[in-house]
C-alpha positions in Angstrom: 0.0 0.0 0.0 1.5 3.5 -0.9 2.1 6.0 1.2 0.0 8.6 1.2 0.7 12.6 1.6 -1.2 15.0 3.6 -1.1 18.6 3.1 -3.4 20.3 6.1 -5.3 18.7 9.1 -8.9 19.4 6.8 -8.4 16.1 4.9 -11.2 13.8 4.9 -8.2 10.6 6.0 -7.4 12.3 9.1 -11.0 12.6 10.5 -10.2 9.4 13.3 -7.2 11.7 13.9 -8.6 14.9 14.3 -12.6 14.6 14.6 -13.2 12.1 17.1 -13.2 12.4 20.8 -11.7 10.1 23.3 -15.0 8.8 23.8 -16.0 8.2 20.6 -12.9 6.2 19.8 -13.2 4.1 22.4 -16.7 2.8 20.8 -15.9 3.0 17.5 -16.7 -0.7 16.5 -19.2 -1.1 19.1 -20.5 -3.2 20.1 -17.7 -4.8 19.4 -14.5 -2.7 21.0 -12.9 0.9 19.7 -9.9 2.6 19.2 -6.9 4.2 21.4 -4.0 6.4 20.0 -0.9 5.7 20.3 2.0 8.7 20.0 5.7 8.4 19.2 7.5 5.5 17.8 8.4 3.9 21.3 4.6 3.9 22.3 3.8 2.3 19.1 6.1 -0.7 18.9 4.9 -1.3 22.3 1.8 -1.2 21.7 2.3 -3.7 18.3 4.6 -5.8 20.3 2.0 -6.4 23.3 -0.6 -7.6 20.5 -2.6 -4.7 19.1 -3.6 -4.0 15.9 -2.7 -1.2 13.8 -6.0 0.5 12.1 -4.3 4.1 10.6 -1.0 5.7 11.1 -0.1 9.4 10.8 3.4 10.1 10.5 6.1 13.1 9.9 7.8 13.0 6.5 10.9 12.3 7.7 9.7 8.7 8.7 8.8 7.4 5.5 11.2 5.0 5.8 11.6 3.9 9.3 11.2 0.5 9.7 7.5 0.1 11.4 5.8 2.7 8.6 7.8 0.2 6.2 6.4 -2.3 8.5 2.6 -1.1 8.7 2.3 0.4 5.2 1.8 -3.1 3.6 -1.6 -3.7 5.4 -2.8 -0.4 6.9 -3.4 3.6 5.4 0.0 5.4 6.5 -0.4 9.0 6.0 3.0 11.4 5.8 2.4 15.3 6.5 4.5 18.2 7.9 5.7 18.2 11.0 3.7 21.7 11.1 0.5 19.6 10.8 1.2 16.7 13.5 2.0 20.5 15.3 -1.4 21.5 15.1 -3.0 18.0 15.2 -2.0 17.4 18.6 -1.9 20.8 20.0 1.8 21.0 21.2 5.2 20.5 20.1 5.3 16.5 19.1 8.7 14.9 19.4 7.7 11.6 18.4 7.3 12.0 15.0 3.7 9.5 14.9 0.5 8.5 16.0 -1.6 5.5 15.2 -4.9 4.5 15.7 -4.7 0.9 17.0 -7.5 -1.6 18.2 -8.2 -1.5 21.6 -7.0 -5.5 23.2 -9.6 -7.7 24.8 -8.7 -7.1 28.6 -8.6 -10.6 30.3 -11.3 -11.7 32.6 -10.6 -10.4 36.7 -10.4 -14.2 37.7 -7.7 -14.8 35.1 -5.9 -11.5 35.9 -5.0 -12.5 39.8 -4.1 -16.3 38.8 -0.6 -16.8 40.4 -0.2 -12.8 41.4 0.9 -11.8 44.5 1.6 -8.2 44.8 -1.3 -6.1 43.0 -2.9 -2.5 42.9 -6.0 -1.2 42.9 -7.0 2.4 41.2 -10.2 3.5 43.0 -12.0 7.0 41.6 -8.7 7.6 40.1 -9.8 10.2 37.5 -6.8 12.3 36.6 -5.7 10.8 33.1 -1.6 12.1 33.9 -2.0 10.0 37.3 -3.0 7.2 36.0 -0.3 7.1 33.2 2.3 7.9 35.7 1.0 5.3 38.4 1.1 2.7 35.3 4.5 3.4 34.5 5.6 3.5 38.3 3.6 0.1 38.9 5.4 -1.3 35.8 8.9 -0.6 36.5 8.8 -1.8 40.3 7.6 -4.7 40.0 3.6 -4.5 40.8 2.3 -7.7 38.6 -0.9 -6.2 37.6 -3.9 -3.3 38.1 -7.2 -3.2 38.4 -9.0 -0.2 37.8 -12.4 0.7 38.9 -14.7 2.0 36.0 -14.9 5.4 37.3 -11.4 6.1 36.9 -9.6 7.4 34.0 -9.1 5.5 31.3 -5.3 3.8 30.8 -6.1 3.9 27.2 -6.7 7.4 26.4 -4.1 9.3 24.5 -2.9 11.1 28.0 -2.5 8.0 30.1 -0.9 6.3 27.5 1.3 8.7 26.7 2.4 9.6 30.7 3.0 6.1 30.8 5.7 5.8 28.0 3.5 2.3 26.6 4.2 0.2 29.6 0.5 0.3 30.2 1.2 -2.2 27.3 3.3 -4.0 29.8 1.4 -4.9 32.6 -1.5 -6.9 33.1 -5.0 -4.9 33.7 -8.3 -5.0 34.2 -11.5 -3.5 34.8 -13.7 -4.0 37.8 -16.9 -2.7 39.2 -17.1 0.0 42.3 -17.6 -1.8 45.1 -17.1 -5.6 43.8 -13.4 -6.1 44.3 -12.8 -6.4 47.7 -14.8 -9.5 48.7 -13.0 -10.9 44.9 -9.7 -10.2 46.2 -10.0 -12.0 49.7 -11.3 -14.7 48.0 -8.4 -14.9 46.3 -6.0 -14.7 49.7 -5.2 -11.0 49.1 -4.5 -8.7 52.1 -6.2 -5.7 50.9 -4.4 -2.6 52.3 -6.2 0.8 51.3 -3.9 3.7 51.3 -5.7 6.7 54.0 -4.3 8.9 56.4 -6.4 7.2 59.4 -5.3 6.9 62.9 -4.7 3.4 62.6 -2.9 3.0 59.7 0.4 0.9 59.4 3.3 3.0 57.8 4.4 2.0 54.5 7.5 0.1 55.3 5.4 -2.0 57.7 7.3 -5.7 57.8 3.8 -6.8 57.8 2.9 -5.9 54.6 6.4 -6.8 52.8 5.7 -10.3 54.0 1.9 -10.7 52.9 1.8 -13.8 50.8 -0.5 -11.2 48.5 -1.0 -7.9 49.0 -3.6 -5.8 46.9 -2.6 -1.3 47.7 -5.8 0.6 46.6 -5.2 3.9 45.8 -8.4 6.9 46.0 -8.9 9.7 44.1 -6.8 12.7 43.8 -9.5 15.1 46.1 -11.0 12.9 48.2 -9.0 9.8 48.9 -10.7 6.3 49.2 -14.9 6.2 49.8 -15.6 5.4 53.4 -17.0 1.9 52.7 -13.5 0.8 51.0 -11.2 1.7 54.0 -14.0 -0.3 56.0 -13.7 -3.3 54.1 -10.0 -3.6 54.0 -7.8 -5.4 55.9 -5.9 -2.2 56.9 -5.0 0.9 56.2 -1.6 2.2 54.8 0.0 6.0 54.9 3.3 7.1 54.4 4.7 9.2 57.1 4.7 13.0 56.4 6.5 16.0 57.6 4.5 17.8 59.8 2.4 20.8 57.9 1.8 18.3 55.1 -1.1 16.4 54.9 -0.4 13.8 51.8 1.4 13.3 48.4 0.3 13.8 44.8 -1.4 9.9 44.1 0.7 8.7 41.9 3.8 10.3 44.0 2.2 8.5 46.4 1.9 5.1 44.7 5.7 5.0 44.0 6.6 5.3 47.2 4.1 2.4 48.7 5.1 0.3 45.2 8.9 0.7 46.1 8.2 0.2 49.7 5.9 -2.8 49.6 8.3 -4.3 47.1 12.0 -4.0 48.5 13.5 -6.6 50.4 
């Protein structure tokens, strides 16, 4: 398949590019799935690699011949414009030189998810699309084996999350589970659930206790209002990190670093 030039950001090709919102891509072939974007080259081969499947890519000129247009071009639409028009496509300086529209993966079942895991997190009413991206990427590079993420937080596959992530939310297992339905699943599956609140009984962070849980599941609230009432209630305890006096807490996904690396050493 040739590739094919773009001039401006009004051609009729670059409508899934430019036209569609988040939420429109993500039902694109409903019922059956949607779309995500993925930006830059390292986002893309990751994407690829974990198993998705390329729909449309838009690329700077000066790609035509890198090896995954090359690669793409013989069975999907690869468009080539001006690096002025990816400018205005995606509303800020792009250093990654592409973006492609890419099938979003069947997420495996929660059942299948926790089989043989033993150190999890939880995203509860996490909303903020640059925390989740940035708790994906911390979760993936220390070691947490997988995530679920409650339906009314922010999506790990829009553009944002995936792009604060760097692509390792193409690395790590995930899921998505109902408010309110997870807790009694993970006890069921032998997971110590430890919510993360600033309550008068919580453990601290290093706790020995929680470093030698056979499984231990960290939820982590939303950015405002930390974890609903009924959640620290339900869980097996409650987990802070210390904090200098004046300060009440830490950004969430500052925050989830810090309990990841904690939980996690030794």
């Amino acid at each position: 398949m040739p590739l094919i030039s773009i001039a401006d950001m009004e051609a009729a090709e670059l409508r899934i590019f430019t036209e569609l919102s988040e939420n429109q891509l993500k039902h694109y072939y409903e019922p059956h799935g949607g779309l995500f974007i993925a930006e830059s080259e390292k986002v893309t081969e990751r994407a690829y690699a974990s198993g998705c499947v390329p729909v449309a890519m838009l690329a700077e000129e000066k790609y035509a011949e890198h090896r995954i247009v090359r690669l793409f071009q013989e069975t999907i639409p690869v468009y080539l414009a001006p690096y002025s028009v990816l400018k205005d496509l995606v509303g800020y300086p792009m250093t990654g030189g592409m973006i492609c529209a890419m099938r979003r993966p069947e997420l495996p079942h929660v059942e299948e998810l926790l089989e043989g895991k033993r150190r999890i997190a939880v995203l509860d009413h996490v909303t903020n699309q640059t925390n989740v991206g940035a708790i994906i990427r911390s979760a993936a590079a220390l070691g947490i084996e997988a995530l679920l993420v409650t339906e009314s937080s922010g999506d790990p596959l829009y553009r944002r999350s995936i792009r604060v992530s760097m692509g390792t939310v193409f690395q790590i297992s995930w899921s998505i589970v109902p408010e309110g339905s997870y807790i009694p699943l993970l006890a069921a599956h032998g997971f110590t659930t430890g919510a993360m609140a600033l309550e008068e009984n919580s453990v601290p962070v290093d706790d020995p206790s929680l470093r030698s849980a056979e499984k231990l599941a960290l939820i982590l609230g939303s950015e405002g209002y930390g974890l609903p009432a009924s959640v620290i209630k339900a869980s097996d305890c409650t987990v802070k990190i210390p904090m200098a006096e004046g300060v009440d807490s830490l950004n969430v996904a500052a925050a989830a670093a810090v309990a990841f690396w904690s939980v996690l050493r030794g």
